[in-house]
C-alpha positions as CSV (number, residue, x, y, z in Angstrom):
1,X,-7.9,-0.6,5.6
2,X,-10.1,2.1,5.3
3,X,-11.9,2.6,1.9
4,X,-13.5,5.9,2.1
5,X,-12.3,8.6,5.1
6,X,-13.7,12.0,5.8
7,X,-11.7,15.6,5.7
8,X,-12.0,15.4,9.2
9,X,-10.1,12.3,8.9
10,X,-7.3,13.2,6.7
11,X,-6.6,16.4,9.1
12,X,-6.2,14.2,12.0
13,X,-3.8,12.3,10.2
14,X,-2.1,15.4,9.5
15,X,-2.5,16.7,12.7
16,X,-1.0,13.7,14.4
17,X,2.2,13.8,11.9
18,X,1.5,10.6,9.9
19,X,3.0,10.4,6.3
20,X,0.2,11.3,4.1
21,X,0.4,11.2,0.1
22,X,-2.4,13.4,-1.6
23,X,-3.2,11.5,-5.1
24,X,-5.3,13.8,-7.8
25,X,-7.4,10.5,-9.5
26,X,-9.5,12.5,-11.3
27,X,-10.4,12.1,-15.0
28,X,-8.4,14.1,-18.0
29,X,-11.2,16.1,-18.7
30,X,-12.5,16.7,-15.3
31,X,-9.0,17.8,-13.9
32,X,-8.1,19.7,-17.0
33,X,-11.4,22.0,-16.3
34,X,-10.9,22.6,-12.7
35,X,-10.2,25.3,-11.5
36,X,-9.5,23.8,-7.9
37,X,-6.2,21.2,-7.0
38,X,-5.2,19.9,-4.1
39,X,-1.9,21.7,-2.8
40,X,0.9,19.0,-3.1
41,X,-1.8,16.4,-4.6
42,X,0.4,14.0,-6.8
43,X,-1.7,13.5,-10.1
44,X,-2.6,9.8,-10.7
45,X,-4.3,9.2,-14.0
46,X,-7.0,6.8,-13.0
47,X,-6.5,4.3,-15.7
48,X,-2.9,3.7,-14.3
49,X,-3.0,5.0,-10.3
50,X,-1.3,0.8,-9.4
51,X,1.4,1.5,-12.0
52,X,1.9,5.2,-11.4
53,X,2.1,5.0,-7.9
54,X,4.6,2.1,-8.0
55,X,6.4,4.0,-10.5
56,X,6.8,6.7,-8.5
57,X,8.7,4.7,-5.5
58,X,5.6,6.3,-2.9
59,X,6.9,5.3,0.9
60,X,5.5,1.8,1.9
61,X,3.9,3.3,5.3
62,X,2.5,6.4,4.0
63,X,-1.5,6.8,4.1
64,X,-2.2,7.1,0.2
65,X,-4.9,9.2,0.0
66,X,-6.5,9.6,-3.6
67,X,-9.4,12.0,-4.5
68,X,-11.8,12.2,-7.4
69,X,-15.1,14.1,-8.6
């Protein structure tokens, strides 16, 4: 498992076809003043990413890739 991967990263995963899951982690306040999202990015508050993503029924083999600032 890798805990941290680049942009370059994530596009090779793309790239290559895997199943990739983009997860908004940021804070409220933080993701209510930006300007900038993630196109397709799933928001996850942080407090409850574990029970949101279950929640949500995610595939079991897709890379979960969160993002915060």
């Amino acid at each position: 498992m890798t805990d941290r991967i680049s942009l370059a990263d994530l596009d090779e995963l793309l790239r290559r076809g895997e199943q990739v899951v983009i997860l908004d982690a940021r804070k409220d306040d933080v993701y209510q003043a930006s300007a900038t999202m993630a196109a397709g990015a799933i928001r996850v508050p942080p407090d409850r990413a574990v029970e949101t993503v279950s929640a949500l029924g995610l595939p079991k083999d897709a890379w979960l890739v969160s993002y915060c600032t």
